[in-house]
C-alpha positions as CSV (number, residue, x, y, z in Angstrom):
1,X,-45.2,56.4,-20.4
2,X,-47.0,58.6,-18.0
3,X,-50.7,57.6,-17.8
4,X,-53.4,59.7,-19.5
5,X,-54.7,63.2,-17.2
6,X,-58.5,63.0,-16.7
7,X,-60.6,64.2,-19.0
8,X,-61.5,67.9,-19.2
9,X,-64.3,66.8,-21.4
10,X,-67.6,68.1,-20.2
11,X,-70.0,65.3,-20.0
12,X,-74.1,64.9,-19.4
13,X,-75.9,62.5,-18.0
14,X,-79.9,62.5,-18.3
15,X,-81.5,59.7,-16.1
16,X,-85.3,58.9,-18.2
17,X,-87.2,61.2,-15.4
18,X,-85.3,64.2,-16.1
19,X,-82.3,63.8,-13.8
20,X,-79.3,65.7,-15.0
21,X,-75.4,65.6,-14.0
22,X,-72.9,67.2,-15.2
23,X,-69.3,66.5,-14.6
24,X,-66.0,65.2,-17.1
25,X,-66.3,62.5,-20.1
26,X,-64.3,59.4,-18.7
27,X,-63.1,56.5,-20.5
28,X,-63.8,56.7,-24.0
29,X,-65.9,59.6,-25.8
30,X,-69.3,59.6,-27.0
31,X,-72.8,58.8,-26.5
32,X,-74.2,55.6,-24.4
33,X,-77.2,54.5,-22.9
34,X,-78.7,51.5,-20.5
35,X,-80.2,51.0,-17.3
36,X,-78.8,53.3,-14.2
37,X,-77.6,50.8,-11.7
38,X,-75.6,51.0,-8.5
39,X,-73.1,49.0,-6.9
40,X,-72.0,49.0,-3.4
41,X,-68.5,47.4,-3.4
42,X,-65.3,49.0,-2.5
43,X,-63.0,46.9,-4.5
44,X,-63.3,44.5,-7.3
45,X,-64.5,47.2,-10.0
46,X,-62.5,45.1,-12.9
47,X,-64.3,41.9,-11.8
48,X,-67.4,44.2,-12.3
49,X,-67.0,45.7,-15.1
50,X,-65.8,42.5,-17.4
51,X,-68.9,40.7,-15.5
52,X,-71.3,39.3,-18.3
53,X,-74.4,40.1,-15.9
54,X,-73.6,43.8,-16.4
55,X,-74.7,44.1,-20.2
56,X,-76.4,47.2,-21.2
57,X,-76.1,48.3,-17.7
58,X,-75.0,52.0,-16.9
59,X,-73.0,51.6,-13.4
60,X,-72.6,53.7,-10.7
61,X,-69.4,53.1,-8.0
62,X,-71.2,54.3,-4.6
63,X,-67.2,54.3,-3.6
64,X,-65.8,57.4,-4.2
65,X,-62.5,56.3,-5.1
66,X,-62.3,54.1,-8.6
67,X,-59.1,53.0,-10.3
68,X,-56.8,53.2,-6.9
69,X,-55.4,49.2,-8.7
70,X,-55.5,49.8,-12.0
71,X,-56.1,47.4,-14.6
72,X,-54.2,43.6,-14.5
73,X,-54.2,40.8,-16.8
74,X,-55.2,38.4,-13.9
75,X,-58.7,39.2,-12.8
76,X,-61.0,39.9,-15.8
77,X,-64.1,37.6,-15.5
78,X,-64.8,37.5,-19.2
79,X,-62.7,38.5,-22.2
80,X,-64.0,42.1,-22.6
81,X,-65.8,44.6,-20.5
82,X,-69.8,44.6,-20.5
83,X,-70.9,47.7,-19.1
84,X,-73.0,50.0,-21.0
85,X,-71.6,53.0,-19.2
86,X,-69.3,53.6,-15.9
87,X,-70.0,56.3,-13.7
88,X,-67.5,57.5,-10.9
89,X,-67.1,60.8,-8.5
90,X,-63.2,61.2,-7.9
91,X,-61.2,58.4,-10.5
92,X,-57.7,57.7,-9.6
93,X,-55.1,59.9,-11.3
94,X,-52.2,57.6,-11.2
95,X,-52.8,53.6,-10.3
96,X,-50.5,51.7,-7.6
97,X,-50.5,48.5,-7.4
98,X,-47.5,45.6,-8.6
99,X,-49.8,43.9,-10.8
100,X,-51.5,47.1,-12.5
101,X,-50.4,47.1,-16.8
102,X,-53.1,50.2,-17.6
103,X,-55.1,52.4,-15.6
104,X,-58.7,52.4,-15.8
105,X,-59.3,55.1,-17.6
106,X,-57.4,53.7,-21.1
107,X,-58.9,50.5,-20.4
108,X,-62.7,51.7,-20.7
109,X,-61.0,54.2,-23.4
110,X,-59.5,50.8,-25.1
111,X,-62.7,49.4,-25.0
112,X,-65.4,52.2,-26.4
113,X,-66.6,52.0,-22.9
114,X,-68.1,55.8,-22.3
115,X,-68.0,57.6,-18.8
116,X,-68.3,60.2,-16.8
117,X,-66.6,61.4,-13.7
118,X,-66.8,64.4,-11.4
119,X,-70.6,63.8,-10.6
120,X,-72.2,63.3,-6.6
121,X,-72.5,59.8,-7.1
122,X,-74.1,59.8,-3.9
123,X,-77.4,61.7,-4.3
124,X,-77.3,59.8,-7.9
125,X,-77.4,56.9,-5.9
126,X,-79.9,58.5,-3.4
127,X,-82.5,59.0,-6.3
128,X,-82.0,55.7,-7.5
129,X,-82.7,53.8,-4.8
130,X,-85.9,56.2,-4.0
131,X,-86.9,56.5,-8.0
132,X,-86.0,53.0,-9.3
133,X,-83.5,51.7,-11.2
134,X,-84.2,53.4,-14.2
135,X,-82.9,54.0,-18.0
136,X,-80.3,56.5,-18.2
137,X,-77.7,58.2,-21.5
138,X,-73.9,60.2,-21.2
139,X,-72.7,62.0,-23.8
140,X,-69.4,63.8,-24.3
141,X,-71.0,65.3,-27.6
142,X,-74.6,66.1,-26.6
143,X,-74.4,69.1,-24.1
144,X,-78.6,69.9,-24.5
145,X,-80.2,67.7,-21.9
146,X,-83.6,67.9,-23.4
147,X,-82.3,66.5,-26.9
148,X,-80.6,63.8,-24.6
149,X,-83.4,63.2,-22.6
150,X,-85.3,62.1,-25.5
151,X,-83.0,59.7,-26.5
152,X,-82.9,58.2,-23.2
153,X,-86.5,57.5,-23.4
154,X,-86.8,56.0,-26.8
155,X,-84.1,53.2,-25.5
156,X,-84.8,49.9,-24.7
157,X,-86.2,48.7,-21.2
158,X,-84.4,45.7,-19.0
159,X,-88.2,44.5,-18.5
160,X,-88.6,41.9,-21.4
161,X,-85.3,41.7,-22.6
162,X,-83.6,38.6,-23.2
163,X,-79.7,39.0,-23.3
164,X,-78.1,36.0,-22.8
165,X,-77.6,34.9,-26.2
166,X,-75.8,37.7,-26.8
167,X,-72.6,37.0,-23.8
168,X,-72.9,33.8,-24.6
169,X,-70.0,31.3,-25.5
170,X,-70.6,30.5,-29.2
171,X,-68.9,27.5,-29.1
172,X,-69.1,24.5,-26.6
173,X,-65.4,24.5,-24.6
174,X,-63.8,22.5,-21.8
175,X,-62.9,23.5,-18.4
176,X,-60.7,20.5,-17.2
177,X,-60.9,19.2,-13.7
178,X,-57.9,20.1,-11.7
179,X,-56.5,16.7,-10.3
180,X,-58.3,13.3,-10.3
181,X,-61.6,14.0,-12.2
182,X,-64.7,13.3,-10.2
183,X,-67.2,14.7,-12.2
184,X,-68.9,15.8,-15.0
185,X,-71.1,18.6,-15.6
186,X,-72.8,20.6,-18.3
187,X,-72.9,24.4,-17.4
188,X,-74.9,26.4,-19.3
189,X,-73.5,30.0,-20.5
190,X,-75.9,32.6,-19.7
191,X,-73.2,34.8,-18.9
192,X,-70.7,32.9,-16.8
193,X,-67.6,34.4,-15.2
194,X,-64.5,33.0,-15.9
195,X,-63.8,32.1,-11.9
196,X,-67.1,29.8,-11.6
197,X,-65.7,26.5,-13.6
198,X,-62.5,27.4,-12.3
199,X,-64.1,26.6,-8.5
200,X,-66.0,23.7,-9.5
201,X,-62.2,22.2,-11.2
202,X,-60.7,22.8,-8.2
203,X,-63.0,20.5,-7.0
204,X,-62.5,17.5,-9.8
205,X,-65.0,18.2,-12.0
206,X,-64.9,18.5,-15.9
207,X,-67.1,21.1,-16.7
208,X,-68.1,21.7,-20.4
209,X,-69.5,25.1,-21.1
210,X,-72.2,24.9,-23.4
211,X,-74.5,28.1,-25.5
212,X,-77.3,29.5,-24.1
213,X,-79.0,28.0,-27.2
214,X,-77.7,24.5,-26.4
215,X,-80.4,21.8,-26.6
216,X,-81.6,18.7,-23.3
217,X,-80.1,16.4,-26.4
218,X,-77.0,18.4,-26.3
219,X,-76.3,18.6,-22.6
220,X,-77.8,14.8,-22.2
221,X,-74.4,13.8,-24.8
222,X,-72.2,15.1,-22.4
223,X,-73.3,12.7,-20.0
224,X,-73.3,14.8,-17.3
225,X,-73.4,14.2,-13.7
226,X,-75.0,17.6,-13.0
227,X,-76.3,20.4,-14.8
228,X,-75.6,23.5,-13.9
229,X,-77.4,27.5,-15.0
230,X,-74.7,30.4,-14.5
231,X,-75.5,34.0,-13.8
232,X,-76.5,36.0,-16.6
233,X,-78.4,39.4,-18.3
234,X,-82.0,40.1,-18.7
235,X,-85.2,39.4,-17.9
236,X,-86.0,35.9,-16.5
237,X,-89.6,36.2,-18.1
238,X,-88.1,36.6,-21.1
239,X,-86.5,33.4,-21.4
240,X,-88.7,30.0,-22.7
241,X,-86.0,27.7,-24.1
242,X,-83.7,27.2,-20.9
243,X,-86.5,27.0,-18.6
244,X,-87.8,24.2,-21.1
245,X,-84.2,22.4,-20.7
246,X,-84.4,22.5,-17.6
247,X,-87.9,21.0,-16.6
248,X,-86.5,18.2,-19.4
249,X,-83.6,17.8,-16.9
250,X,-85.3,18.1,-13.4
251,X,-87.8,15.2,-14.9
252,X,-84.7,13.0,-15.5
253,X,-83.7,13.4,-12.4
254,X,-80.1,15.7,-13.3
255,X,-79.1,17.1,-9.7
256,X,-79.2,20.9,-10.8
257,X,-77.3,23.9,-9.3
258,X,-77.8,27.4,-10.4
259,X,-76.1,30.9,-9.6
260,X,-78.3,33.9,-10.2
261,X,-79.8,34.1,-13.3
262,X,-80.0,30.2,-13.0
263,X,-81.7,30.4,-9.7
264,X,-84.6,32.8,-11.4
265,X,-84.9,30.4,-14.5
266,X,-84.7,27.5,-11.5
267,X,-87.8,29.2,-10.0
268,X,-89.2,29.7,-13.0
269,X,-89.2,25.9,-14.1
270,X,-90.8,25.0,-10.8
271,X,-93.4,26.7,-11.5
272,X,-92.8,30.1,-9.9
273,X,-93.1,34.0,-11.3
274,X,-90.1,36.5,-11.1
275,X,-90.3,40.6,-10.9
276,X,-88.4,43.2,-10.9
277,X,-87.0,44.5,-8.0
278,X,-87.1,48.5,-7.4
279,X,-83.6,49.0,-7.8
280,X,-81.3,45.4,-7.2
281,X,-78.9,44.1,-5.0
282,X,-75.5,45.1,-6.6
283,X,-72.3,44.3,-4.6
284,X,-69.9,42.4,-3.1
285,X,-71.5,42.9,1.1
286,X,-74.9,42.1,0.9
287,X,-76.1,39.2,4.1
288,X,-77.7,36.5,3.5
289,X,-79.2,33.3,6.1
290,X,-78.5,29.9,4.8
291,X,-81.5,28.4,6.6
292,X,-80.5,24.3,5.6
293,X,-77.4,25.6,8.3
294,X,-78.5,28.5,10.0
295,X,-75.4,30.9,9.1
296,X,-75.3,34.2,7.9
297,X,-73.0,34.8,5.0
298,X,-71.8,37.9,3.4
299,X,-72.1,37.5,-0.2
300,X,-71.2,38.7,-3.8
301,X,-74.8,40.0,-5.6
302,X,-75.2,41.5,-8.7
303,X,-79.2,41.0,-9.9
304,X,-82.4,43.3,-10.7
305,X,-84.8,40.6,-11.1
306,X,-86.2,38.0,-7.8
307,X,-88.0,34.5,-8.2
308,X,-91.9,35.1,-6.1
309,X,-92.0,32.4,-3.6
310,X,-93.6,31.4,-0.8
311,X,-90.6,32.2,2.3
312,X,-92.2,30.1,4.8
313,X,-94.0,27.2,2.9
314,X,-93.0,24.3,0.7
315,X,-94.5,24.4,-2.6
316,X,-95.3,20.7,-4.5
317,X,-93.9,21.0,-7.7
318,X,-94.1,18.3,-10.9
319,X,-90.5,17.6,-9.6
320,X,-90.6,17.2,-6.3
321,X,-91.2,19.6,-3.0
322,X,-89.7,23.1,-3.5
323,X,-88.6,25.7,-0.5
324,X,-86.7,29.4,-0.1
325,X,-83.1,27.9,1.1
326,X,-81.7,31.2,1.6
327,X,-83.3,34.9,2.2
328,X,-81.8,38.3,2.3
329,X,-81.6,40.0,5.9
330,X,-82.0,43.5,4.4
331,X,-85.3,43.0,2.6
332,X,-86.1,39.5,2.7
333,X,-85.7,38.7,-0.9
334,X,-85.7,35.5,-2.1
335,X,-81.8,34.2,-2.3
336,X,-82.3,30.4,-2.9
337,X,-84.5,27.5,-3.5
338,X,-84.6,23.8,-2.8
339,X,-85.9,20.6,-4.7
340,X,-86.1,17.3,-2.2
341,X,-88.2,14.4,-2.6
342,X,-91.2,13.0,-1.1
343,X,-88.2,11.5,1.5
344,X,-86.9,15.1,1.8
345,X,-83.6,14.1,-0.6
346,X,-82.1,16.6,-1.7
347,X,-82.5,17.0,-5.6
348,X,-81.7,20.3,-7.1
349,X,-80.6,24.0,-5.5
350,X,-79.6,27.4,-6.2
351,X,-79.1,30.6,-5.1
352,X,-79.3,34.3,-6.2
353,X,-76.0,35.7,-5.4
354,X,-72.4,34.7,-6.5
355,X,-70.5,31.9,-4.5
356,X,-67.2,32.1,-6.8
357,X,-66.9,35.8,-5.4
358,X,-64.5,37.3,-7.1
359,X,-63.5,39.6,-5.8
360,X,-65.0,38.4,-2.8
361,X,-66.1,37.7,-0.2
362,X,-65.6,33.5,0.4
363,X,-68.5,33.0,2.8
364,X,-70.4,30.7,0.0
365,X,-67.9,28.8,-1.6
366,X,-69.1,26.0,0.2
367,X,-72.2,25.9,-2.0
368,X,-69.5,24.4,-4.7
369,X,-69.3,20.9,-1.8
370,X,-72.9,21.2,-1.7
371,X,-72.8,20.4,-5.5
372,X,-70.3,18.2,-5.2
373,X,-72.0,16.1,-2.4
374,X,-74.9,16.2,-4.3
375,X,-73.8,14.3,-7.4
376,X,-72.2,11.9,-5.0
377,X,-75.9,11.3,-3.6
378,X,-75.0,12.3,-0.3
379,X,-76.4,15.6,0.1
């Protein structure tokens, strides 16, 4: 069967400072709204949109191109697309790739996921990153932009939001280790993509994926040798009860590792504040220093929200001595943290960006030995 034509729809889309685009409803019809974000990566757009992180998200492709691959069975990161809304300038008519079953376009049709194509996603992108990330709606069936408009401002903010109950797992599951088992840890679903236990198996740990609502009794019956906090939704000063679990952790002495929403509720246990950054790092190029080596890595990022620490002093904590591990080179945003002890031990880490990359790039999968040297005590 030949693949759907694109839409001749006429779409709108109102950013919440009177913005307006107009170009062709894409994906499914209808009416959405969320925060206007943009990401900067050329490929991986199914690993995007199927990324928990995403949730009530409007997303715009700064590549002009979207859909070139398709849609596979292979590289979804969760079981369903996030995504608020998808916005794109010039989607693929026809998909070509050997492991493509749908094109994109039935897919976010499939899934109730509402578009729009046909717009400058450039100067979109251009306002954004001079205005702010902002909240924005598309409609298919609205075509008065003032009417629009006001739904757009009577939606609900990322600021104060707490999401990650609602991409959570609902139900504890096990990831088993691939090989010999070396490990155990409890990973914490804020939002976790499907490729991070599968890096931490390849490595010989068990990993048992737990709620967001799980309790320190809970992940203490698992007997862990590590705890870890995956990426997730939402706003970091939003969320009490993991940032509880965690100080209950760090003061029994749990080597910790946490990916991006775990590194902001990691900075937020020891004792540190978060804020919203203008308009995020979203992406799959953005460099980062890994000052423990010295290297410069090119890493995976998807976050709107950065811990506020101190970049070039340690900071005594109830848990130990905490330091920035790793900064961003385009705007020095904090990218990790440390936890040693009064011997300088390493204790605890994380980082802000995404070292399971998927789909790419591989510079920080080495933060996965890290983890693993760490529960060996060697790190």
């Amino acid at each position: 069967m030949l693949p759907h034509a694109p839409s001749s729809t006429p779409a709108l889309l109102v950013l919440e400072d009177g913005r307006v685009f107009r170009g062709d409803s894409y994906g499914a019809g209808g009416e959405t709204f969320g925060e206007a974000v943009f990401n900067t990566g050329m490929t991986g757009y199914q690993e995007t949109l199927t990324d928990p992180s995403y949730h009530r998200q409007v997303v715009v492709m700064t590549a002009p191109h979207i859909g070139n691959t398709g849609v596979n069975d292979e590289d979804p990161e969760s079981s369903r697309i996030w995504v608020a809304g998808y916005v794109v300038r010039d989607p693929a008519r026809v998909p070509s790739n050997w492991r493509s079953r749908r094109t994109l376009d039935d897919e976010l049709r499939d899934q109730g996921v509402v578009g729009i194509s046909g717009i400058d996603t450039r100067a979109l992108t251009r306002h954004l990153r001079e205005r702010g990330a902002m909240r924005v709606g598309i409609s298919s069936t609205e075509t008065d932009s003032d009417a629009l408009l006001a739904r757009v401002r009577e939606s609900a903010p990322m600021a104060g939001a707490e999401l990650s109950g609602e991409v959570s797992t609902t139900d504890t599951y096990v990831v088993p280790a691939v090989g010999e088992k070396r490990f155990t840890v409890a990973a914490l679903d804020l939002g976790i993509k499907t490729m991070t236990p599968a890096r931490m198996a390849e490595r010989g740990i068990e990993v048992h994926v737990l709620p967001a609502t799980a309790s320190l009794e809970e992940v203490l019956a698992v007997q862990p040798d590590g705890l870890f906090y995956s990426n997730g939704p939402g706003d970091p000063a939003a969320t009490t009860g993991q940032v509880e679990l965690l100080q209950g952790a760090l003061g029994r002495g749990l080597p910790y590792f946490g990916i991006c929403f775990g590194n902001q509720l990691f900075g937020r246990a020891l004792g540190f504040g978060t804020y919203k950054l203008k308009y995020g790092h979203r992406g799959i190029n953005q460099p980062v220093i890994d000052r423990t080596t010295g290297k410069v890595e090119v890493t995976a990022h998807n976050h709107g929200f950065a811990v506020d620490a101190p970049l070039d002093a340690p900071t005594q904590t109830p848990y130990g001595v905490a330091t920035v591990s790793h900064v961003c080179l385009n705007d020095d945003v904090v990218e990790g943290l440390e936890l040693r002890d009064a011997d300088g031990v390493l204790k605890s880490f994380s980082v802000q960006y995404h070292p399971e990359a998927a789909a790419g790039p591989h510079d920080a999968a080495y933060l996965f030995d890290r983890f693993v040297e760490l529960m060996e005590g060697g790190a």
